[in-house]
C-alpha positions in Angstrom: 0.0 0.0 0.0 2.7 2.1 0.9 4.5 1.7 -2.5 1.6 2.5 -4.3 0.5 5.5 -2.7 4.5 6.9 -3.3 3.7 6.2 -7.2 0.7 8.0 -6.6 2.7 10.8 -5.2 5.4 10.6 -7.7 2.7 10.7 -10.5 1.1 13.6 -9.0 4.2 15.9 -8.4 4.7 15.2 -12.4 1.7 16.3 -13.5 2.2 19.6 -11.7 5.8 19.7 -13.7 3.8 19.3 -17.1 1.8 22.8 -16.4 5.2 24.6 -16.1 6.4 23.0 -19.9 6.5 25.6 -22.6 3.7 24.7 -25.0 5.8 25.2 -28.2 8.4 23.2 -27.2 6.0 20.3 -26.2 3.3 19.8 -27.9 2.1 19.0 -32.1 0.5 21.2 -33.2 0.1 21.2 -36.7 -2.9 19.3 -37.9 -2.3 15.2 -38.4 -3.5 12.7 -40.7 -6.1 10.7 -38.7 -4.0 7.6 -40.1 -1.2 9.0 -38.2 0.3 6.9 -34.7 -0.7 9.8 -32.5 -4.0 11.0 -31.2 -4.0 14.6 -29.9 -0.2 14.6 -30.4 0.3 11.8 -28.0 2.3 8.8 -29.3 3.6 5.4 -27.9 7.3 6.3 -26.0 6.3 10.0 -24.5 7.0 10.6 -21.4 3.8 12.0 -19.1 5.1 16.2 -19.1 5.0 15.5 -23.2 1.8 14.0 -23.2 0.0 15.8 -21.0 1.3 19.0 -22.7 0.5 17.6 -26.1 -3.4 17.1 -24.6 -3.9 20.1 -23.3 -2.2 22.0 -26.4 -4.1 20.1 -29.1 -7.6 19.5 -27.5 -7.2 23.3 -27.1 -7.7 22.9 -23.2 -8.5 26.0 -21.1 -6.3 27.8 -18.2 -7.5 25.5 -15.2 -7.8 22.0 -17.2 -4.1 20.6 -17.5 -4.7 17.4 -15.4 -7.1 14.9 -16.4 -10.3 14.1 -15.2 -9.6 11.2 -13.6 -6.8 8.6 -12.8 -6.5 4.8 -11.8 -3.5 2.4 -10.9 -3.5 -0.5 -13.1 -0.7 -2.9 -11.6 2.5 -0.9 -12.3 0.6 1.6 -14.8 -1.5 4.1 -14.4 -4.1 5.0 -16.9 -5.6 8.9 -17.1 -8.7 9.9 -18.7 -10.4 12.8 -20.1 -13.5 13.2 -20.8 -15.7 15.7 -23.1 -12.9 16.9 -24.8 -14.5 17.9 -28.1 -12.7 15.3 -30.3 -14.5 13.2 -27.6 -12.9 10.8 -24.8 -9.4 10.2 -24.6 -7.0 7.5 -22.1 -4.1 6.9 -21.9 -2.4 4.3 -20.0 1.4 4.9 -18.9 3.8 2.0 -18.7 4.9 1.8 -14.9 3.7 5.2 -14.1 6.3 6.4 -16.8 5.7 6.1 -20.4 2.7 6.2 -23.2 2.2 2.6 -24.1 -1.7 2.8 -25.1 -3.9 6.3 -26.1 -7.5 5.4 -27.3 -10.0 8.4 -28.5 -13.8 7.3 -28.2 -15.1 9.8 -31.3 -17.8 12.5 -30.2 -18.5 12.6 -34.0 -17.7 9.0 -35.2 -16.1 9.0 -38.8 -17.2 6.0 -41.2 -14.8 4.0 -42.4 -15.2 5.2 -46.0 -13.8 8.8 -44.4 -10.6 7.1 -44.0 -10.6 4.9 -47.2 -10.7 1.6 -44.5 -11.7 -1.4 -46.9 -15.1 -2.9 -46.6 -15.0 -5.7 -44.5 -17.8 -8.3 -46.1 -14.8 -11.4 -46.9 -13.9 -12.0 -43.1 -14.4 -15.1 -41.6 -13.3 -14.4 -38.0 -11.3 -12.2 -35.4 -7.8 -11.6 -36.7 -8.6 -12.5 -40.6 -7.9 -10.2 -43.6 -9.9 -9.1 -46.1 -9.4 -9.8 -49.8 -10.4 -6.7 -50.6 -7.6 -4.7 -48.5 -5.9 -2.6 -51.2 -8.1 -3.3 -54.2 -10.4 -0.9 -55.9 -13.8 -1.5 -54.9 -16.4 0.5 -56.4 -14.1 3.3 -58.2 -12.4 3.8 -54.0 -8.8 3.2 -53.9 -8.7 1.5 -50.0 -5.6 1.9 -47.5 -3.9 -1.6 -48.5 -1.4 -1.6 -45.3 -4.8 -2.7 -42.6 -5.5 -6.0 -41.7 -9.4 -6.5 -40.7 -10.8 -8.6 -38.2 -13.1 -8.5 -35.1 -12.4 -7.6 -31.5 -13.4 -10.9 -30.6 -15.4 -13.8 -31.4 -18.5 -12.4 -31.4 -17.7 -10.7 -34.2 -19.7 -7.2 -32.9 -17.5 -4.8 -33.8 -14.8 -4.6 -36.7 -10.7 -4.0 -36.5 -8.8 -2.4 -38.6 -5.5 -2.1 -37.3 -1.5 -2.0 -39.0 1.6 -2.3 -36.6 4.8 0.2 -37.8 7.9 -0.5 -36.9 9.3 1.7 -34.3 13.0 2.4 -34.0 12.9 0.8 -30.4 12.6 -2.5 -31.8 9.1 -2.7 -30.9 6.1 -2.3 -33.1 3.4 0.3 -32.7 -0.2 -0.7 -33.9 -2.9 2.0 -35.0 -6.0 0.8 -34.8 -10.0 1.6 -35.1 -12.9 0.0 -33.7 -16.6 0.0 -35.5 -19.6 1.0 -33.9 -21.2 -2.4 -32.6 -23.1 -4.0 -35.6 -26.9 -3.3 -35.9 -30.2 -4.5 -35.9 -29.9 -8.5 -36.2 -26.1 -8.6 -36.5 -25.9 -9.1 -40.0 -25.6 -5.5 -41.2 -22.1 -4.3 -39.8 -22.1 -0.6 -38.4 -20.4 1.9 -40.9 -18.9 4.7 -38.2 -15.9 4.2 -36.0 -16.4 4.3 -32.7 -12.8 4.8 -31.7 -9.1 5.0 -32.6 -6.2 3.2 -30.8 -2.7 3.7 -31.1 -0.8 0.9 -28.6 2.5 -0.7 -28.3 1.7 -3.9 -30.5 0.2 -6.8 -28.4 3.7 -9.0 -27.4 6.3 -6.2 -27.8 6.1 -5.2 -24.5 9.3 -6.3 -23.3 10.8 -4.6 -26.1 8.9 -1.8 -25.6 10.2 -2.0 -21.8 13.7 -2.4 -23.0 14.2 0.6 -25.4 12.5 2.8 -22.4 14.7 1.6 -20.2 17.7 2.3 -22.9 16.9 6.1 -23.0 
C-alpha cells in the first residue's frame, strides 16, 4: 500500500511539472492525418510532461484543465482519462507510471470508415482475418492496402482495422480503429468508428520496456 501510494505521489508531483512545460516546445501542433500513430499529439514512448502537454495543447484545453479528469493504478501503470474533450474521450495508460504505451480516442463525432478509405469488410471469416479486398479498388475507391481487418473478438460485434509500424525501439506500434457495434440483427455491420487506438503492439512489451529503459 505504501509503494503504491508513493507512485501516486510521484505521478502527482509530475503532473504539476507538465503545467510549467512551454507549449511550443512540447506539444504538435500542426494538424495530423487521422491515419497518423498519435491522437492529440500523443504517441507510444512519451514521457507524461509531453503528453499531457501535447493534450492540453491540441484538445485546445482551457487555463484551469491541465490534469485529467480522472486517474487509476493498473498494476504498475497508471491509466488517465479525459472526458468531453470535443474530439471526444481520450486515455491513456502509462507504462509503470512512466511512459505512453496505449492512447484510445472514443469519437464524439464518429467517422465512417469510408472517411478514411478503411476497406469494406464483407470477406472476413473471424477475429484476426484479412480481407481480400484490402488494397483493391472496390467500387471506383482506392482503399488503404497496409490494414489487416478482423473482429475484437469472437462475437464478431464490432470490426478491426489495425496496421503495426515498426518503431525504431525495436518494438512495433499498432494503430488501430474500432466500429460501432453491428446493428439491428447482426448481419448489417455498423459503418462509423467508434474509436481510434494507437498501442505498443500486443507482445512487444518487453521490447517496448527495454528501449525505455535504454533512454
Amino acid at each position: 500500500m505504501k509503494k503504491r501510494l508513493s507512485q501516486t505521489t510521484k505521478l502527482a508531483a509530475v503532473l504539476l511539472l507538465a503545467l510549467a512545460a512551454p507549449a511550443a516546445a512540447r506539444a504538435q501542433t500542426s494538424a495530423p492525418d487521422e491515419h497518423d500513430p498519435e491522437i492529440l499529439g500523443v504517441r507510444v514512448g512519451m514521457d507524461i510532461p509531453t503528453a499531457l502537454q501535447a493534450v492540453f495543447v491540441n484538445a485546445k484545453r482551457k487555463p484551469g484543465e491541465e490534469r485529467p479528469d480522472a486517474k487509476r493504478n493498473e498494476g504498475k501503470d497508471v491509466r488517465v482519462l479525459y472526458r468531453k474533450l470535443p474530439q471526444g474521450e481520450l486515455q491513456i495508460v502509462f507504462a509503470e507510471g512512466k511512459w505512453v504505451k496505449e492512447v484510445v480516442l472514443t469519437y464524439a463525432a464518429p467517422p465512417s470508415y469510408e472517411d478514411l478509405r478503411l476497406a469494406p469488410t464483407g470477406s472476413m471469416g473471424g477475429a484476426g482475418t484479412s480481407d481480400t479486398a484490402v488494397g483493391q479498388l472496390v467500387m471506383g475507391k482506392a482503399y488503404d492496402s497496409r490494414y489487416q481487418i478482423g473482429y475484437t473478438s469472437d462475437r464478431k460485434l464490432e470490426r478491426f482495422w489495425w496496421r503495426d509500424d515498426a518503431g525504431a525501439g525495436g518494438y512495433r506500434v499498432r494503430v488501430g480503429f474500432v466500429s460501432e457495434r453491428v446493428a439491428g440483427n447482426g448481419q448489417l455491420a455498423a459503418k462509423t468508428l467508434a474509436r481510434k487506438l494507437v498501442e505498443v503492439t500486443p507482445g512487444d512489451e518487453e521490447k517496448f520496456k527495454r528501449a525505455m529503459e535504454a533512454h
